[in-house]
N, C-alpha and C positions, 0 to 999 in steps of 0.2 A: 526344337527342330520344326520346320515350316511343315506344313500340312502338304505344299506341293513336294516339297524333301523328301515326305515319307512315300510319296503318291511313287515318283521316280525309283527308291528304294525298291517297294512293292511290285512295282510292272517292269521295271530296266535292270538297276542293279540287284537282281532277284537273286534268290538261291539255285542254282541250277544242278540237274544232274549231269556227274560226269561222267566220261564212259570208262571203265573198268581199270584199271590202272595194271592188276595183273595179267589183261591181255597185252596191253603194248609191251608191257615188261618180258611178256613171251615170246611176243612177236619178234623182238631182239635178240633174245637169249638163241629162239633156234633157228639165226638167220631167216627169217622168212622176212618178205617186204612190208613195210608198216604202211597200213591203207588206213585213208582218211584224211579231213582237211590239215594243212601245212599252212601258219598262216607266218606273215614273213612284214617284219617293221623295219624302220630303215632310222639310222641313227645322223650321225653329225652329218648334214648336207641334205636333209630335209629342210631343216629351218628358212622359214625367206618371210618377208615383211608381207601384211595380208594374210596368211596362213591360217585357215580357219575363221576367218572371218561369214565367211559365206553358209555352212553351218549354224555360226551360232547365230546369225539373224535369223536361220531358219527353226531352231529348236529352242524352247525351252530347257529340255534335257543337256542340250550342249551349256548352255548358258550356267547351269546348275553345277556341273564338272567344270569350268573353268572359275567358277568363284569357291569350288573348293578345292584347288589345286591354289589359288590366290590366297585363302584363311592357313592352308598345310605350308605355304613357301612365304608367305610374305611378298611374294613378288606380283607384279602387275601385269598379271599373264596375259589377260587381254592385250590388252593396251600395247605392253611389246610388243605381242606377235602381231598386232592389226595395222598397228602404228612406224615398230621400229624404233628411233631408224638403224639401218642394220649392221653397225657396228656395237650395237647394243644388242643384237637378237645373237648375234655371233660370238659373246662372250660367253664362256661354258658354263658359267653361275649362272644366264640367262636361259640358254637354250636345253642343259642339261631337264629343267623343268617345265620349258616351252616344249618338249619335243614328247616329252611320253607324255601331256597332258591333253596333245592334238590330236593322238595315237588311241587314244584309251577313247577320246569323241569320235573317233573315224568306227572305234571297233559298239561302242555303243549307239550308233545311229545303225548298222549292221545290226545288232541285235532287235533294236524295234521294229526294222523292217523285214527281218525274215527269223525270226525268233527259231522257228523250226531246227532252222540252220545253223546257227551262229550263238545260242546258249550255250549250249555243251562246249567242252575242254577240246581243243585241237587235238589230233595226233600228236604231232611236233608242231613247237615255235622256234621261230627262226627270228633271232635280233641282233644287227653288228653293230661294234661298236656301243653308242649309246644308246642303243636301244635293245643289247642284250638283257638290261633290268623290264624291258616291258615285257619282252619274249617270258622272262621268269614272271614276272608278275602275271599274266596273262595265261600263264600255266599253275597259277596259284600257291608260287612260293612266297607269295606277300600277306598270303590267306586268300578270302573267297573275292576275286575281282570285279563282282556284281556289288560289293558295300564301299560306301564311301569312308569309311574309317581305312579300308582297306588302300582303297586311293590313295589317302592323304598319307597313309605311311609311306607310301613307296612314293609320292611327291616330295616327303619329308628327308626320306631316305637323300634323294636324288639331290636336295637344295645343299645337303650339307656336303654332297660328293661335289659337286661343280664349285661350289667355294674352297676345298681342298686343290682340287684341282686347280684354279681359276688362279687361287695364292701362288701355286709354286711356279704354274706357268709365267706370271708376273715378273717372277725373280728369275726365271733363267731366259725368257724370251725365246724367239723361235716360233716354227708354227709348222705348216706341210706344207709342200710338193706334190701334186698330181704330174705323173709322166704317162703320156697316152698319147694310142696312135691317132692322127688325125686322120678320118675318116667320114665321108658321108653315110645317110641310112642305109643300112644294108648292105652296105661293104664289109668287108670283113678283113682282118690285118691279113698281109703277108707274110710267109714263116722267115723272111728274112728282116719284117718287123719285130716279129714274137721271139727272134734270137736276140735282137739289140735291147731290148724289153728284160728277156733271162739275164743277158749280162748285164745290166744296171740293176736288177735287183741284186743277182748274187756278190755285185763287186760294188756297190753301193757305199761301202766303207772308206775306198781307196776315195773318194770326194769327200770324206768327212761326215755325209751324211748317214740314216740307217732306215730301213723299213720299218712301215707303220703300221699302214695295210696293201697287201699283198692280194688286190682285189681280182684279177682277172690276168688270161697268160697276154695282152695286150695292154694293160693298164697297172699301175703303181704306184702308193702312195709313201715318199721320202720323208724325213724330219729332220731337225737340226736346229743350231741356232739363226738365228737372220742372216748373220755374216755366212756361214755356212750353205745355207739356200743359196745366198746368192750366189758367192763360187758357185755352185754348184751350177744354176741354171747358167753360167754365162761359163763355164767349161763343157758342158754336154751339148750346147745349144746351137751351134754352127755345125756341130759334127752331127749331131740328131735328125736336127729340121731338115736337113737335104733328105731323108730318109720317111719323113711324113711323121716324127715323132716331134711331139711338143711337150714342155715342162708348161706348166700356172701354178704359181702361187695360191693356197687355197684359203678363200676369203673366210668361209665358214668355220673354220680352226683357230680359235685364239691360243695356241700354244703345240709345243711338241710333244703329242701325246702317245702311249702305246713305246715311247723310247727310254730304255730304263734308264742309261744313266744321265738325262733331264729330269724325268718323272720321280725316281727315286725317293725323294723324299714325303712323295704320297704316298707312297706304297702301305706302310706301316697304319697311317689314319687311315687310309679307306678302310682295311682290313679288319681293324679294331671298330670303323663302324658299319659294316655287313653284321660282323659276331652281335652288338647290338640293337641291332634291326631285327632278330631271332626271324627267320626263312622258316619256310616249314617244306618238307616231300612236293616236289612237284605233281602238278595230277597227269601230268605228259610230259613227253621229253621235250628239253629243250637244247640246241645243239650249240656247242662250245662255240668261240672264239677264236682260242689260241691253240685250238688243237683237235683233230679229227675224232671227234665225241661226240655221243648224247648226255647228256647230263639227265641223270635220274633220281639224286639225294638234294636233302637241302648242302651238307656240306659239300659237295661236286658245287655247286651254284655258288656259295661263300670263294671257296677258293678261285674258281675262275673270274669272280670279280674283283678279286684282288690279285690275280695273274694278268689281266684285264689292263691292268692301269701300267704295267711296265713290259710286256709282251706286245707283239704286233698282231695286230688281226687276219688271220690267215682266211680269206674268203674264199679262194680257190679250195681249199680245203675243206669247206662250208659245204661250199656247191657238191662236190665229189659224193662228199656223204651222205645229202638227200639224195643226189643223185641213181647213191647205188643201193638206199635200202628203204625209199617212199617210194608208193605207189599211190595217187591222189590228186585232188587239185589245190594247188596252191592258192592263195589270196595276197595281193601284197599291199596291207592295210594301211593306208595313212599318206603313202606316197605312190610313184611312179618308178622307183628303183629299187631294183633285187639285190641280192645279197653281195652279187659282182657285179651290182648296177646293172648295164647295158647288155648281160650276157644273155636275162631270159627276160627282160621285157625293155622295150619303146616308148616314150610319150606317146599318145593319136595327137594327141596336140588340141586345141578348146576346152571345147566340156565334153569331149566323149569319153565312151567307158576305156581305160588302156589296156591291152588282152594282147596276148602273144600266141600261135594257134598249136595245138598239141604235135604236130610237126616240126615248129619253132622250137619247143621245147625239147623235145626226143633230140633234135638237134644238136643240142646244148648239153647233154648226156641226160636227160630227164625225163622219163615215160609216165606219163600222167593217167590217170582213170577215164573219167569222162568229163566231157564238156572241156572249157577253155578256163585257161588260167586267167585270174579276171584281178588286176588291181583297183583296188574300191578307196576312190579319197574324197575327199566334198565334195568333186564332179559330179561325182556317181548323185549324190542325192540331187532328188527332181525337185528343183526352185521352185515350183507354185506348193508343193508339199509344207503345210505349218503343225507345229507341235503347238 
């Protein structure tokens, strides 16, 4: 191991104290609100070509993390994500380890610059979709997230889940559906949007297709096969668009995920490689997927990633949860969208910080502590700044 290796180990990926495990466990137990940071990663639809590029010109530390995310996967993590192009960053054997590799540098450039803050274990982590393994890992069911053995497990983890995945998607084709109302900033749907919205999720079926993620009471993400999609977009889509609602095809999705009977036949391998992977007790909660939860054992974490792969990701339900039992500030690491994307934060657009104001949030059902809800992604770090 390089002597800068150990340097990083020593000062970055350090041993940290966590904070107490049977307070938050209490904090639950007798309904009281769980205070402290929420930090919150964003899974399939993060990924885009350039992505972290800007980082790692700037850190050595970053640089260190993605060539051991490249020796743990095999794959050419840089290169992908810098390069593309992005019908390759969009295959889920690609991005499944392009994406918590970006994740894991957003949240270790956090730690060098405000160590105070950002060593210790969150409250709760919040990750959907593909990046409910960061949320666990990041709460330390992969082990200590500050070692790089620790890394490359859950990189290792992830290379073989995206090639399970990646196979079966292959063979049955298909991909998503985003159905969302069209709006400018700061508008907000109409409840006679957010009715035609309820009824495409709930009858979803009667078109052939099924819910994937159930991201927001204005937004929707469908599955199916291709033939399927497209029925689907070209029967909704005259009766919809007069109404400001639009279907897209979503680029980012190489297959129909979260639909069990496509996904199906992942079901069994992923499960059998979770039980493999040996999880250990989170040091914080980390909150479900597929169901209105905290997860607090390593087997709660096994099972939901293997509910994971043929359940739909219920994000509305996500939200509700934090909603009604944090008290804190969230962070949302690595990107620009929340759990229901657009519900609790905005792009600013350039290089500024993106913050939503504790009002915006309260808004959104969310009463935060203090200060502003601040998502932090390679923006955030100041370009003259060198490692």
């Amino acid at each position: 191991m390089s002597e800068r290796r150990n340097w990083v180990e020593r000062n970055i990926f350090h041993q940290h104290q966590p904070q107490p495990w049977e307070r938050v466990r209490y904090q639950v137990e007798e309904d009281k609100p769980i205070t402290g940071r929420i930090e919150v990663y964003t899974g399939h639809g993060l990924q885009k070509v350039g992505m972290g590029q800007e980082l790692w010109e700037q850190s050595s530390i970053v640089r260190e993390i993605y060539a051991s995310a490249e020796r743990a996967s095999g794959i050419k993590v840089a290169e992908i994500s810098f390069e593309g192009p992005e019908e390759v960053i969009n295959r889920t054997e690609n991005a499944q380890v392009i994406i918590p590799t970006y994740s894991v540098a957003c949240k270790a450039m956090l730690v060098e610059d405000n160590p105070l803050r950002f060593k210790k274990f969150a409250a709760v982590n919040i990750g959907q979709s593909a990046a409910f393994g960061i949320a666990a890992y990041e709460a330390g069911s992969f082990g200590n997230p500050y070692e790089f053995k620790t890394f490359e497990k859950m990189i290792r983890f992830y290379k073989e889940r995206g090639l399970i995945m990646q196979e079966v998607s292959d063979a049955v084709g298909g991909g998503l559906v985003v159905v969302g109302v069209r709006k400018k900033r700061g508008e907000e749907a109409t409840p006679e949007q957010v009715d035609l919205i309820t009824h495409l999720r709930e009858n979803c079926k009667e078109f052939n297709v099924e819910l994937a993620l159930d991201v927001a009471p204005d937004q929707v993400i469908l599955g199916g096969s291709n033939q399927e999609i497209e029925s689907f977009q070209k029967g909704v889509a005259d009766e919809y668009e007069q109404y400001g609602i639009r279907t897209i095809r979503s680029k980012a999705s190489s297959g129909p995920f979260h639909i069990e009977r496509y996904m199906k036949p992942a079901d069994q391998p992923i499960r059998e490689l979770i039980k493999r992977t040996e999880l250990e007790d989170p040091k914080s909660l980390v909150v479900a997927n597929t169901r209105k939860a905290f997860l607090r054992t390593a087997g709660e974490i096994e099972q939901e990633f293997g509910d994971l792969t043929i359940m739909p990701v219920l994000g509305r339900q996500m939200d509700a949860l934090v909603a009604e039992n944090c008290r804190g500030i969230m962070y949302f690491i690595g990107g620009d969208r929340a759990i229901a994307q657009d519900m609790f934060v905005d792009s600013a657009g350039g290089k500024k910080p993106i913050y939503r104001s504790k009002k915006f949030l309260a808004a959104a059902g969310l009463t935060v502590g203090t200060g502003a809800a601040i998502a932090i992604a390679a923006q955030k770090r100041r370009p003259n700044k060198k490692s």
